[in-house]
OpenMM code with the backbone's topology and positions (N, CA, C; nanometers):
from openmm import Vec3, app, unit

residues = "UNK UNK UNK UNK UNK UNK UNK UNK UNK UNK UNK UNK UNK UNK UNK UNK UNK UNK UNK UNK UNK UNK UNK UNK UNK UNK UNK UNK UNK UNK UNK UNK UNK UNK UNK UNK UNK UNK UNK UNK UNK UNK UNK UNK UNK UNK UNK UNK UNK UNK UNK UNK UNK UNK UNK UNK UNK UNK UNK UNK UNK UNK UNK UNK UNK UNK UNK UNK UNK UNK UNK UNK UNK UNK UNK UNK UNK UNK UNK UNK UNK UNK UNK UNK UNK UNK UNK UNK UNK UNK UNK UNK UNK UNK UNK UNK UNK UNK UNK UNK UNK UNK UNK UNK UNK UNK UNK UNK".split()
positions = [
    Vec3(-0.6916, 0.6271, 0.2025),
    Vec3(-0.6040, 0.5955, 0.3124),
    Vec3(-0.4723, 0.6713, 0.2925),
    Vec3(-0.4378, 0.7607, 0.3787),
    Vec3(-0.2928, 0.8588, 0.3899),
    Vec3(-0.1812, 0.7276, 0.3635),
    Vec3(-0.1594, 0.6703, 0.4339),
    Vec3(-0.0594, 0.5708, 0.3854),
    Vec3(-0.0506, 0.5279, 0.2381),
    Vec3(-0.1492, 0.4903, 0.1958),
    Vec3(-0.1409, 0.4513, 0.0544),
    Vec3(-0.0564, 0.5624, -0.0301),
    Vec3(-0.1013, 0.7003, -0.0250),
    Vec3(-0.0503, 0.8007, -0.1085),
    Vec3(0.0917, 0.8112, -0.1049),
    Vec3(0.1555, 0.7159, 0.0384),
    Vec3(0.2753, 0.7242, 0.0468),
    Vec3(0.3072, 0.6766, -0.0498),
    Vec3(0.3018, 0.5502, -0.0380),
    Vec3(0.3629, 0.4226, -0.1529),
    Vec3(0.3319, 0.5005, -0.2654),
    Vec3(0.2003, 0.5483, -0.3252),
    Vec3(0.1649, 0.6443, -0.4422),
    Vec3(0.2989, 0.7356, -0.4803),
    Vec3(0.3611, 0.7980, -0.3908),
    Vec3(0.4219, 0.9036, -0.4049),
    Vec3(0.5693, 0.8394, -0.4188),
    Vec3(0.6448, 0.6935, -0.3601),
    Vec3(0.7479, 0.6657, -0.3884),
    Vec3(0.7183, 0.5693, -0.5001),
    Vec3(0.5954, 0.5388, -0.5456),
    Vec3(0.6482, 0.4570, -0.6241),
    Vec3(0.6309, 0.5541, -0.7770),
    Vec3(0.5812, 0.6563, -0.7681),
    Vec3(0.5701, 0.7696, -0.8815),
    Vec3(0.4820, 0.7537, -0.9620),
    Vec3(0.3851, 0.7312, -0.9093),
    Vec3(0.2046, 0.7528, -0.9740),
    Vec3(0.1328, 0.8205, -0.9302),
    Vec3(0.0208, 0.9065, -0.9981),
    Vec3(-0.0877, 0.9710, -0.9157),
    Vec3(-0.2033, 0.8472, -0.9722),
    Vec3(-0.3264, 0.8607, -0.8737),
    Vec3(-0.4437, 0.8007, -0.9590),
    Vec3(-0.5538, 0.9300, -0.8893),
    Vec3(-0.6258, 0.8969, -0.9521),
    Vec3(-0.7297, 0.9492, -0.9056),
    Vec3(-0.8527, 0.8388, -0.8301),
    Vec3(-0.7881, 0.7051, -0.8248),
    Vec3(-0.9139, 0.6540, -0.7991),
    Vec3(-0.8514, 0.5585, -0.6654),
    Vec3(-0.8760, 0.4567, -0.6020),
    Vec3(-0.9244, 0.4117, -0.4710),
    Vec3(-0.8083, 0.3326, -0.4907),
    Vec3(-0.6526, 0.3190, -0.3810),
    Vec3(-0.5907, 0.3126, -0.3416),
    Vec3(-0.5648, 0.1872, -0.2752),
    Vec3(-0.5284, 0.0404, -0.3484),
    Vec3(-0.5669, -0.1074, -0.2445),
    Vec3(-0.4112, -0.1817, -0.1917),
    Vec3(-0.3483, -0.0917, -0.1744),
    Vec3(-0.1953, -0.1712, -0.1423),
    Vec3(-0.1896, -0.2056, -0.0112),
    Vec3(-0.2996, -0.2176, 0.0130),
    Vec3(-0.3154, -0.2718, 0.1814),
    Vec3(-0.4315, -0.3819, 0.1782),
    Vec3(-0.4769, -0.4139, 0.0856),
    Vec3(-0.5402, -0.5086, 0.0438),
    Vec3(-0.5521, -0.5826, -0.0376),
    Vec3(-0.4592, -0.5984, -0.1557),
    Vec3(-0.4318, -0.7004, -0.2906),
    Vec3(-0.2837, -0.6629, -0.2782),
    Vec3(-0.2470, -0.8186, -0.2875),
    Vec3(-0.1159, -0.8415, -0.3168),
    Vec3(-0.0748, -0.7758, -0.4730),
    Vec3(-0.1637, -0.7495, -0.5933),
    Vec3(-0.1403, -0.7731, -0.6835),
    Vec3(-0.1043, -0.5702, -0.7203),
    Vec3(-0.1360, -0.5032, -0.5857),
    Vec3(-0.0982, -0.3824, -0.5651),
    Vec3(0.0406, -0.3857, -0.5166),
    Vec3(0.0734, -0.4243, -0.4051),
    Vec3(0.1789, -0.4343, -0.2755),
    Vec3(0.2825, -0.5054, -0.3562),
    Vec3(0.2587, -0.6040, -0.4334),
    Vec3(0.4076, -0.6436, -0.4838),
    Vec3(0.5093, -0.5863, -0.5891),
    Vec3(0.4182, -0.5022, -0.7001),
    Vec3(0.5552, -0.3965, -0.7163),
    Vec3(0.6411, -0.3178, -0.6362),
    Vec3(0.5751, -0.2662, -0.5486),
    Vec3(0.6034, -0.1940, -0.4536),
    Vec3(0.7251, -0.2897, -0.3517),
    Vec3(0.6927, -0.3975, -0.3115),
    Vec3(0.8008, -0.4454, -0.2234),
    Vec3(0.9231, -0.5068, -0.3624),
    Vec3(0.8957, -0.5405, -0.4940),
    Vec3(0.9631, -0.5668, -0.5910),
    Vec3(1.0755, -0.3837, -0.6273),
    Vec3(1.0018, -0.3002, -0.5817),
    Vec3(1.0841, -0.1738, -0.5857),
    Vec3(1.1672, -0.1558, -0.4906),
    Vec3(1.1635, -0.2042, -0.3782),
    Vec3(1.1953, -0.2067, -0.2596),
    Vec3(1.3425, -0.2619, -0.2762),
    Vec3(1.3157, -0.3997, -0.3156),
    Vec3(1.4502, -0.4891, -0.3267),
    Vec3(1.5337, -0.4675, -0.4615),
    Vec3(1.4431, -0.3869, -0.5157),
    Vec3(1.5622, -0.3864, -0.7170),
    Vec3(1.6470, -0.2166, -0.6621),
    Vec3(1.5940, -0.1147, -0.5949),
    Vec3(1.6533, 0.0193, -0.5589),
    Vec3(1.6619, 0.0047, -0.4306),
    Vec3(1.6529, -0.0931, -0.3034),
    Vec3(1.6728, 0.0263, -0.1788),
    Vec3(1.7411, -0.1650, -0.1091),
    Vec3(1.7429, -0.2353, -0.1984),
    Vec3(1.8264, -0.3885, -0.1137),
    Vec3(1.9196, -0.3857, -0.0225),
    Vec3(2.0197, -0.2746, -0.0298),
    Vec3(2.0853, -0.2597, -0.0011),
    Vec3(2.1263, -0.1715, 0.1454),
    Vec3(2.0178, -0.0989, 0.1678),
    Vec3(1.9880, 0.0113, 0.2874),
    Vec3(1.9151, -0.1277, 0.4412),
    Vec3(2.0421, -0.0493, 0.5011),
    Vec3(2.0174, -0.1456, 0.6724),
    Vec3(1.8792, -0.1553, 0.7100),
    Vec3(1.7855, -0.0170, 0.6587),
    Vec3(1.6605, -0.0490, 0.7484),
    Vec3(1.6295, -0.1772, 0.6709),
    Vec3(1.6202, -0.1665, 0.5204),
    Vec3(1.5444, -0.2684, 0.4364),
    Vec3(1.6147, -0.4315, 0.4609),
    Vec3(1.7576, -0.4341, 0.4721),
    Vec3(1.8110, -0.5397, 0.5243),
    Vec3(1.7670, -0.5817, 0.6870),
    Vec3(1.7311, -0.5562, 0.7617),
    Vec3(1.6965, -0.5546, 0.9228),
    Vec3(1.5726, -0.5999, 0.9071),
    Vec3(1.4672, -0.5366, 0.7969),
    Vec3(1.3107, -0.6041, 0.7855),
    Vec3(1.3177, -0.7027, 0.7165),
    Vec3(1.3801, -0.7300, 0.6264),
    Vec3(1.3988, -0.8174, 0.5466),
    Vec3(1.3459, -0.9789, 0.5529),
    Vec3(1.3929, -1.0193, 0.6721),
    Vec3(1.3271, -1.1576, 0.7368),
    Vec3(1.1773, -1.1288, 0.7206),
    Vec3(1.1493, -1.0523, 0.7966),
    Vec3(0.9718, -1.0301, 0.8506),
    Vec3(0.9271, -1.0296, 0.7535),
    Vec3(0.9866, -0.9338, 0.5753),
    Vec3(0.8752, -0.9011, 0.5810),
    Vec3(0.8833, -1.0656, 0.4173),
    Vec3(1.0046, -1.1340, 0.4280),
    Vec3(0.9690, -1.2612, 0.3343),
    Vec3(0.8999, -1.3588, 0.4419),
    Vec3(0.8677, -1.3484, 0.5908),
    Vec3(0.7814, -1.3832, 0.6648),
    Vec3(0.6032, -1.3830, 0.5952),
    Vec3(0.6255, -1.2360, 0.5992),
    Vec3(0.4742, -1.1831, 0.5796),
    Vec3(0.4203, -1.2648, 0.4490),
    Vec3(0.5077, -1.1893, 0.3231),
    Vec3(0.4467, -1.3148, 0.2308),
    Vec3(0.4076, -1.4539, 0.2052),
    Vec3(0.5270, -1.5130, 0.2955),
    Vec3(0.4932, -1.6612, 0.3222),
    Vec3(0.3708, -1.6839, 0.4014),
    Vec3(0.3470, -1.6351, 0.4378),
    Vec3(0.2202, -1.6373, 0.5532),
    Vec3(0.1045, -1.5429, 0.5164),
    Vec3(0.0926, -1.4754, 0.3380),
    Vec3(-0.0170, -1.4284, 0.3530),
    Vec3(-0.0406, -1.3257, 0.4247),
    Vec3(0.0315, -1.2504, 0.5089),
    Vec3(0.0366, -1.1346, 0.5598),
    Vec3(0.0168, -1.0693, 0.5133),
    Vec3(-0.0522, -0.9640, 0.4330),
    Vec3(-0.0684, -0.8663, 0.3393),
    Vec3(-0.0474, -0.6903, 0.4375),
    Vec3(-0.1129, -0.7461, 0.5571),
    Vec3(-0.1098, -0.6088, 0.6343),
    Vec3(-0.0059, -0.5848, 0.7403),
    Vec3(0.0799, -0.6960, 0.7568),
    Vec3(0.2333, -0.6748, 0.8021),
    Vec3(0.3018, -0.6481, 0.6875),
    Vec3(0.3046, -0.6962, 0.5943),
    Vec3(0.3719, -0.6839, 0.4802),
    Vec3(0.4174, -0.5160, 0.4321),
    Vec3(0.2652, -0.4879, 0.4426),
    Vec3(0.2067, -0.3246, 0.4042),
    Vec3(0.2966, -0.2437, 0.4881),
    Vec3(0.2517, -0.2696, 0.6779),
    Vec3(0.3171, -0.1714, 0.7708),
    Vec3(0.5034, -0.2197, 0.7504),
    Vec3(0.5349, -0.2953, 0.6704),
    Vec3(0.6970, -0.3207, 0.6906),
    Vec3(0.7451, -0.1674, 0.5761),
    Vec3(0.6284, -0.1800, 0.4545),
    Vec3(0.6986, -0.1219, 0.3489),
    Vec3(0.6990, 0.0231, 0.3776),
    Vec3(0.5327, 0.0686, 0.4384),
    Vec3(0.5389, 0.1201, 0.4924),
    Vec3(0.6513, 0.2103, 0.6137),
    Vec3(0.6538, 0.1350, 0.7100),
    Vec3(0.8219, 0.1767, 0.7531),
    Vec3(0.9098, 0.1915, 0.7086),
    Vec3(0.9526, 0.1276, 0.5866),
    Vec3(1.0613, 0.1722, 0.5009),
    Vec3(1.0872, 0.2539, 0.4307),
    Vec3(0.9629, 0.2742, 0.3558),
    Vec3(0.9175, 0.4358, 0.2951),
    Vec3(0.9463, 0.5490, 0.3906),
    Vec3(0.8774, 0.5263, 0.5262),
    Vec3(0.9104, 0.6628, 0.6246),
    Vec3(1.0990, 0.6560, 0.6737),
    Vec3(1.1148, 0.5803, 0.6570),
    Vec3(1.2864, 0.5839, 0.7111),
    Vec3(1.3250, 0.6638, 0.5747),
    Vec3(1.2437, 0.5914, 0.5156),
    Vec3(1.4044, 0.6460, 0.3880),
    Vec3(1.3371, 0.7929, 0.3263),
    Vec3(1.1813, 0.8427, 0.4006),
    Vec3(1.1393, 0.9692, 0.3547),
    Vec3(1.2297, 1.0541, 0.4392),
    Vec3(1.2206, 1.0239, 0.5964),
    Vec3(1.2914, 1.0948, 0.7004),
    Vec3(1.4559, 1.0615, 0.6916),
    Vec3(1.4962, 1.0177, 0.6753),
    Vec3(1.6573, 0.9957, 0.7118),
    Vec3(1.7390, 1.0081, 0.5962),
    Vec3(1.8409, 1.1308, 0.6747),
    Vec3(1.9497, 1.1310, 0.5929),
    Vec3(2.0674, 1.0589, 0.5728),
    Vec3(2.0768, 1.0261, 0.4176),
    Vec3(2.1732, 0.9353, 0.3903),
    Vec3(2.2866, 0.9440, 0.3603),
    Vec3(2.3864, 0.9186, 0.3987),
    Vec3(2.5154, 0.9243, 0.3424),
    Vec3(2.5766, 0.8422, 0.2940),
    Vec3(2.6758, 0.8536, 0.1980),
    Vec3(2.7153, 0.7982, 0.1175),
    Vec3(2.8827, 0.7657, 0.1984),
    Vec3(2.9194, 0.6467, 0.1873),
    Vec3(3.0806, 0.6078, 0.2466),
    Vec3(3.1344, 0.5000, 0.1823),
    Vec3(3.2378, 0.4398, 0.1873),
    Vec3(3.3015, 0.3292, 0.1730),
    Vec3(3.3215, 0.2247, 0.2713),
    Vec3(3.2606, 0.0848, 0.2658),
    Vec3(3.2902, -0.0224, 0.3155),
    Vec3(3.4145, -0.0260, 0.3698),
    Vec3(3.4690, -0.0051, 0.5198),
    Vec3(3.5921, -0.0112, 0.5573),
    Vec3(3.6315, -0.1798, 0.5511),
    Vec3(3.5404, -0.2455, 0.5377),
    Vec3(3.6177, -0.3815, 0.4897),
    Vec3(3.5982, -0.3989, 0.3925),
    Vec3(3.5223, -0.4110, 0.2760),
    Vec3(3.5691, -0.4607, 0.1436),
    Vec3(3.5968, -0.3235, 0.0268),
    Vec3(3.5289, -0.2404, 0.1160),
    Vec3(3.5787, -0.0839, -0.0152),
    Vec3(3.4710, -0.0537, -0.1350),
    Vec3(3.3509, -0.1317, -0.0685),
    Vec3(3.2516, -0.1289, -0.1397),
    Vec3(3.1986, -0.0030, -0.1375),
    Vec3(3.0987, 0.1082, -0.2096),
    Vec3(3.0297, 0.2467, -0.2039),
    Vec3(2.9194, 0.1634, -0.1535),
    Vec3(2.8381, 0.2841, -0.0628),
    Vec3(2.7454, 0.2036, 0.0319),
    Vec3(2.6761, 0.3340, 0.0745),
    Vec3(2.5599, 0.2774, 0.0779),
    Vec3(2.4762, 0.4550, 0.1523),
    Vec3(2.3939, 0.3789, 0.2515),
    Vec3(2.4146, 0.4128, 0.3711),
    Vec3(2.3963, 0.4417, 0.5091),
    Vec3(2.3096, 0.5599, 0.5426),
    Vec3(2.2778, 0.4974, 0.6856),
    Vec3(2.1866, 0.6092, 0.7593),
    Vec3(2.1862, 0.6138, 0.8913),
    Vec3(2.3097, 0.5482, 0.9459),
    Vec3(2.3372, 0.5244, 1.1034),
    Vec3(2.4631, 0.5449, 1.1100),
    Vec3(2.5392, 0.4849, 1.1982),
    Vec3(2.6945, 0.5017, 1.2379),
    Vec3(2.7417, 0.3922, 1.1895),
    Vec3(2.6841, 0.2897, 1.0945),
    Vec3(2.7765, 0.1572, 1.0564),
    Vec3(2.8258, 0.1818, 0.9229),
    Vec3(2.9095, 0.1412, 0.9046),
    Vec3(3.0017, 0.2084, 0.7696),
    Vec3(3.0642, 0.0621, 0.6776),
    Vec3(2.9509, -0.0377, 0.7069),
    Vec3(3.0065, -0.1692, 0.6280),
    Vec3(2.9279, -0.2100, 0.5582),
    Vec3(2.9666, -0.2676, 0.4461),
    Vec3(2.8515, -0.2742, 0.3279),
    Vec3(2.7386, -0.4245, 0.4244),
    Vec3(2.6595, -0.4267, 0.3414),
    Vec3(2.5470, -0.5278, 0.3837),
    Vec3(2.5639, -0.6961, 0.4026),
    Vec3(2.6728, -0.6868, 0.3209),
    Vec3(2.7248, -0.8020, 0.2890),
    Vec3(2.8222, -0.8583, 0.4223),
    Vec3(2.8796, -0.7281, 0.4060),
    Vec3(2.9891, -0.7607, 0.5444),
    Vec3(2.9086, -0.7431, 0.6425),
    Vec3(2.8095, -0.7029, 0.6778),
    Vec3(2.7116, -0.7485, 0.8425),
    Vec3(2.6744, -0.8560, 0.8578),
    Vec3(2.6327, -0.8822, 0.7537),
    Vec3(2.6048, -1.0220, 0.7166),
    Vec3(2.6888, -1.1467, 0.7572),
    Vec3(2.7721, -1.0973, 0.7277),
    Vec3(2.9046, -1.2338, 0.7711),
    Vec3(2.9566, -1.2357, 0.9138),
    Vec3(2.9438, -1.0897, 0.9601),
    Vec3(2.9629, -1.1006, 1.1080),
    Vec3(2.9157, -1.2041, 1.1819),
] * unit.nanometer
topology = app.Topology()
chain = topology.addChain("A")
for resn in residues:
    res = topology.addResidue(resn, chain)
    for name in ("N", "CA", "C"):
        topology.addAtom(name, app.Element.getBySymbol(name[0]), res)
């Protein structure tokens, strides 16, 4: 499955053999555990965020997949920049026109 090789490729393994992160949790959860320890902080991953502690609660394995999925392609395709939180002065890397750390959207 082309998708799988994605996750393969961000999470920095080759295998040679049959690819199940769309079918065992016991694949898919490093992968969303990579998600939240390096990328917690990035709007797309904050914006899915609900859905995709949805998906787990509910056993979702294949929403779960297409969330991480999407997140992988945002953050393969989009360029990021790096700015300062104009309200708290936090360093923050962005990929849209909002320039406030995660925290401060949050409180909005």
């Amino acid at each position: 499955m082309k998708d799988n090789k994605l996750i393969e490729r961000f999470m920095g393994v080759e295998s040679s053999f049959d690819l199940h992160y769309h079918t065992s949790w016991d694949w898919l959860m490093p992968v969303i555990s990579k998600c939240y320890q390096e990328h917690s902080r990035d709007a797309y991953f904050i914006q899915h965020n609900k859905h995709l502690l949805e998906s787990i609660k509910n056993c979702d394995i294949s929403k779960a997949h297409q969330i991480v999925l999407g997140f992988i392609n945002q953050k393969n395709y989009t360029e990021v920049y790096t700015a300062t939180c104009y309200k708290c002065n936090e360093e923050i890397e962005y990929t849209d026109v909002f320039s406030m750390c995660p925290l401060c959207l949050q409180a909005i």
